[in-house]
N, C-alpha and C positions, 0 to 999 in steps of 0.2 A: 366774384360771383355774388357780392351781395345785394345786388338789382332783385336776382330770382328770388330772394329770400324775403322779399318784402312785402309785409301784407298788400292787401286793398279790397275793396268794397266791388261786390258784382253781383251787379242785379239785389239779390234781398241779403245775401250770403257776406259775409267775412271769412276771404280768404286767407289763410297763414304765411301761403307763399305761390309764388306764378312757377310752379312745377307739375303742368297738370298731364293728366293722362289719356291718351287718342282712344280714342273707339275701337277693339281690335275684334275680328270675326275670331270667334274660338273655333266655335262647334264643338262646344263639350256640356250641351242642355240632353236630355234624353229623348227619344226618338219623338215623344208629345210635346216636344221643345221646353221644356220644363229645366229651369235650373236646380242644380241639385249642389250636396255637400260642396264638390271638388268646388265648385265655383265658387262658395262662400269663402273658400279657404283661400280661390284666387287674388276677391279682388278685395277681401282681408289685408291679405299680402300685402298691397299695393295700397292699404290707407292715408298712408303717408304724403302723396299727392295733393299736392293745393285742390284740386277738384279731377275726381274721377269720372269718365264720361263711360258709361257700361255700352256694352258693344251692338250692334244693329238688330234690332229686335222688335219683330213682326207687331206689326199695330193692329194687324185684319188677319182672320186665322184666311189658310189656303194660299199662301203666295211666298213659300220658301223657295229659297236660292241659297242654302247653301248647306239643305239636308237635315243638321242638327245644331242648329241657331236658336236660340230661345225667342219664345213672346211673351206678350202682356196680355191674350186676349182671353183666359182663360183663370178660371177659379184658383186651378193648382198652378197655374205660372205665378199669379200672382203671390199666393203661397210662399212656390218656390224663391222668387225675389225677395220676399221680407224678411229671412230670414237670410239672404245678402247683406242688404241694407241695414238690419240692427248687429249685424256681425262688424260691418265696415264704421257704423254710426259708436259702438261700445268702442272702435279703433281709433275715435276722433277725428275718423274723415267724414268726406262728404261726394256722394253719388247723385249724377243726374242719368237718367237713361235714355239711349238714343232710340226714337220711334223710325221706324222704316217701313216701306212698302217695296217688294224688291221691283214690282213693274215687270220689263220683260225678260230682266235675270233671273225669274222663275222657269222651273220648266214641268211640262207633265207628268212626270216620275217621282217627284217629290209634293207632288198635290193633287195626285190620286184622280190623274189623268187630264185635269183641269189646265187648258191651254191660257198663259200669262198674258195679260195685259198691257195696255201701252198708248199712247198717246198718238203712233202710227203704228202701222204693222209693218218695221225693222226692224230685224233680227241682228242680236249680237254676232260677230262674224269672225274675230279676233281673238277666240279662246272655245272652251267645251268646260262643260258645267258636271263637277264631282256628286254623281248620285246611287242609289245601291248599286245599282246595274254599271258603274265602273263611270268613266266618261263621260257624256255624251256631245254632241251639236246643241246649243241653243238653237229653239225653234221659233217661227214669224209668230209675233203674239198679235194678240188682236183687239184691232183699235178702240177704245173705250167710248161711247158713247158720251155724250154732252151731258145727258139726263142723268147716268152713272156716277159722274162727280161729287153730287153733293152724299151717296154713301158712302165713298172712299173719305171726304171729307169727316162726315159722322163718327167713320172706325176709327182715324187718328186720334178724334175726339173721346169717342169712349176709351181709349189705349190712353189719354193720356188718365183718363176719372182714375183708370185700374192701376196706373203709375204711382198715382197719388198715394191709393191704398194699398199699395205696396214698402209704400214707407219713402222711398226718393227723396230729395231735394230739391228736385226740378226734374226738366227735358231738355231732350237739344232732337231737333227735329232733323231730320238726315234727308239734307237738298243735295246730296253730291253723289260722285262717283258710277255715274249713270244707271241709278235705282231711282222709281218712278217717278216723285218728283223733278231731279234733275234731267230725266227724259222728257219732261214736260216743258224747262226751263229752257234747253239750250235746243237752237234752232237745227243741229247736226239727225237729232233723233225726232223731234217735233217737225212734222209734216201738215198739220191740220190745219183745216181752216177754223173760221167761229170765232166767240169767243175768249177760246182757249190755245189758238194759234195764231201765226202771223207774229205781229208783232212782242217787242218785250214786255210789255204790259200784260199782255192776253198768255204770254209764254207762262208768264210769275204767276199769273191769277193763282191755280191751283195754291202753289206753295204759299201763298200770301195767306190762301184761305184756311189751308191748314195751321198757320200758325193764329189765324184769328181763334180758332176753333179752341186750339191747345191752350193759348193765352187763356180764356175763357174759363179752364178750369187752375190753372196755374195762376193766373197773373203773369204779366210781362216780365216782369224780373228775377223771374225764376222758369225761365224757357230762353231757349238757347237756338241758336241755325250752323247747320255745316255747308258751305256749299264748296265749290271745289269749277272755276270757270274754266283750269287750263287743262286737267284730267283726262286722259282717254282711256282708261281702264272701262272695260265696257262700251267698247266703238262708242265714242263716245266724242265729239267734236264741237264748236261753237265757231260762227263764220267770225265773231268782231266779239273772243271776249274779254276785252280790254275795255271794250264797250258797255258789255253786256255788268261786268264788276262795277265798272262806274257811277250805272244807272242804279244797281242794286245795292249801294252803298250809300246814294242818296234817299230811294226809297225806303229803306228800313230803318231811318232814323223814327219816320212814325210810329214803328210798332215799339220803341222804347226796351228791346229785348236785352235782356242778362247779358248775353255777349255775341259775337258774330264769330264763328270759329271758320276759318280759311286756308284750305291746301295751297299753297303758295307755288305747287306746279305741276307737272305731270309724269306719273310714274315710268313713261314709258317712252320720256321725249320726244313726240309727234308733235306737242304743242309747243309755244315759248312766251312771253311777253311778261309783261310787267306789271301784276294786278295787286298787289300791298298798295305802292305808293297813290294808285287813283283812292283804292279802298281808304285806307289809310287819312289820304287831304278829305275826305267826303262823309266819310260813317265818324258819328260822332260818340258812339256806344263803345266798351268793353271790345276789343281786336285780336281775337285769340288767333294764332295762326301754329301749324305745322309741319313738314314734310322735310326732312335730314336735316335735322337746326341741331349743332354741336352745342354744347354747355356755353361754351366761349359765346358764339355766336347768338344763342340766345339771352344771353346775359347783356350783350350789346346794345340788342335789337330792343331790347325794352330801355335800358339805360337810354338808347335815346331816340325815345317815343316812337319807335315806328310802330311798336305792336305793346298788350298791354301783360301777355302770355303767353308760353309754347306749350303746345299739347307733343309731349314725348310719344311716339309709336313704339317699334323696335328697343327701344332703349328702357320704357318700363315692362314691357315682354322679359325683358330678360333680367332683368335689374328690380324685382318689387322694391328693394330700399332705396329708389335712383334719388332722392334728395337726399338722403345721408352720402352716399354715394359721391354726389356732386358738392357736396361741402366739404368734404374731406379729400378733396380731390384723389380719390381714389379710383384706380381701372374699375370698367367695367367688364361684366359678363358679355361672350356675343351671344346671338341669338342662336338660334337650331331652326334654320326655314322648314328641313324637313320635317318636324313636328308642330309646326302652327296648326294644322288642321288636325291632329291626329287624336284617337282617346287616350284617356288616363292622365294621370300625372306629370308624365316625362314630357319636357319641354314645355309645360303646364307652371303649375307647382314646384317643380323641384330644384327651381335656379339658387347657388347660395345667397345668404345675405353678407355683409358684410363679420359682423357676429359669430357665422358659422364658420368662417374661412379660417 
C-alpha cells in the first residue's frame, strides 16, 4: 500500500497522502442550513485524509434538495464553516468545499413553495425526494431562461468569495450526479436549444463558466470539478458518454484546475462503458477518481498511473481513521445506510477509531 502513502503536489496544496475523502450528503446542518458543532466534530474526525472534499453545499439560497444540507450563502453559514475549517486545519488536514446548485432535484416544500429549475422541464422520475411532509414525487421544474444564466453564474461566484472566508483550501465545483450543472451537461436531461443546448460545447458552456467564475476568486489550482458521465442516479442518462468524457477531458486541460475528480460509473447499472482510460490518455491535470475502489485496488490504480487518487465514499463514512486503517492493514467498520440521512450522532460521529477498539 505504499503508492497511497505518497505525497504529491495538487493544484497549490501538498498532499501527504492520495487517501482522500468523497463528498457525502449528511443532512446534519440546521434547518437554515447552517453547520453546527456535530459537523465540526465530523469532519475533524476525518482530518486524516490526504484531502477532504466537504459535502454538496448550496451556492444560491432557495434551491435545497435534501432538506437539511448546509450552504455558503449566508453570514452564519459561513460562520458555521469556519469554525469546520480551523477545527480540521489545528487537525493538519485540509478541506475543499463542494459548491452545488441542486437544479431540478429541488422541490417546493423545501423552498417555500418555489418550483426548481432546470435546463428543460424533466422531471426526475426514478425516486421521491425526503421532505417534512414525508416523501414526495419530484415535480417538472422549469426551464431556465438564457438571460437567467449569467446569475446562477454570479451565485456560484459569490459562494465561492463566502468559501474563501470561510477558511477552505479550495473548491471542487459539483458537475455530477444530475444536479444542475450536470443537467445541463448531459444531453438525457438538456433538451434546449441556443446556446446553451444541442451540442457538447453549448451543453458545458454553463459549467465551463462556472468554473471561470470560481477560478477567478480561487485561482485554478486550488478549484477542483466532479463530473460523473456514466451515473443515473437522478434519471439521469448521456446518449455517447464515452464521447462526451473524451471531449471534456481534452477541454479542461485549459482551465489548468487542481484536479479533475471522476465517478468511474453508475450507481444503479443502467449505464456501462469505459471513461477513465479516454479520460485518463487526454486530461493532463491531477485524475482523482471514485466509486467501490478497495485499498488493494486503489493502491494499483495509482501505482500504475491510471489515476493520480481515490476519493473513499462509504469507507471514510464509516472509518474516520481510514488511512491508519489502511496502513495497518486493519478491518474496517461497515457502514449503517440506515442512518446516512438521519439526526444526531449515531451513524454520524460515533464509528470507533482504531484507538478506541
Amino acid at each position: 500500500m505504499t503508492t497511497l502513502f505518497t505525497p504529491f503536489k495538487l493544484g497549490a496544496l501538498n498532499i501527504p497522502n492520495r487517501i482522500f475523502m468523497a463528498p457525502l450528503t449528511r443532512c446534519r446542518a440546521n434547518d437554515n442550513h447552517v453547520p453546527g458543532d456535530l459537523m465540526v466534530e465530523y469532519y475533524t474526525q476525518r482530518a486524516s485524509a490526504g484531502l477532504i472534499i466537504a459535502e454538496a453545499t448550496m451556492a444560491i439560497e432557495g434551491h435545497s434538495s435534501f432538506w437539511k444540507e448546509p450552504g455558503i450563502y449566508s453570514a452564519t453559514q459561513i460562520s458555521g464553516w469556519k469554525k469546520v475549517t480551523d477545527s480540521v486545519h489545528s487537525a493538519n488536514g485540509r478541506i475543499f468545499l463542494q459548491l452545488w446548485h441542486g437544479g431540478r432535484a429541488c422541490h417546493p416544500l423545501l423552498n417555500q413553495g418555489a418550483q426548481p429549475v432546470a435546463p428543460s422541464p424533466l422531471a426526475i422520475t426514478d425516486d421521491e425526494v425526503h421532505t417534512p411532509e414525508g416523501k414526495k414525487p419530484y415535480v417538472i421544474p422549469r426551464e431556465l431562461r438564457d438571460n437567467e444564466l449569467p446569475g446562477i453564474v454570479a451565485g456560484f461566484k459569490k459562494a465561492a468569495e463566502n468559501a474563501l472566508n470561510a477558511g477552505f483550501d479550495g473548491v471542487e465545483v459539483h458537475g455530477a450526479n444530475g444536479y444542475l450543472l450536470d443537467e445541463f451537461l448531459r444531453d438525457g436531461a438538456n433538451r434546449r436549444t441556443g446556446p446553451y443546448g444541442g451540442s457538447i460545447k453549448n451543453r458545458a458552456r454553463l459549467m465551463f463558466e462556472v468554473i471561470e467564475a470560481v477560478s477567478s476568486i480561487w485561482g485554478n489550482d486550488r478549484v477542483g470539478l466532479r463530473i460523473s458521465p456514466l451515473n443515473s442516479y437522478n434519471s439521469m442518462i448521456d446518449s455517447d458518454p464515452v464521447r462526451l468524457s473524451t471531449w471534456l477531458a481534452k477541454q479542461l486541460n485549459e482551465f489548468q484546475l487542481a484536479y479533475l475528480h471522476v465517478m468511474r460509473g453508475d450507481f444503479f447499472q443502467q449505464q456501462s462503458g469505459d471513461i477513465m482510460t479516454p479520460i485518463r490518455k487526454y486530461y493532463d491535470g491531477n485524475l482523482i477518481s471514485n466509486m467501490g475502489y478497495t485499498a488493494e485496488e486503489a493502491n494499483k490504480a495509482i501505482t500504475q498511473g491510471e489515476i493520480d487518487a481515490v476519493a473513499f465514499g462509504t469507507h471514510f463514512l464509516a472509518n474516520p481513521d481510514l488511512p491508519a486503517r489502511i496502513k495497518a492493514g486493519a478491518s474496517l467498520n461497515q457502514p449503517d445506510p440506515a442512518k446516512f440521512y438521519t439526526p444526531g450522532p449515531e451513524g454520524y460521529t460515533d464509528y470507533p477509531v482504531l484507538n478506541a477498539l
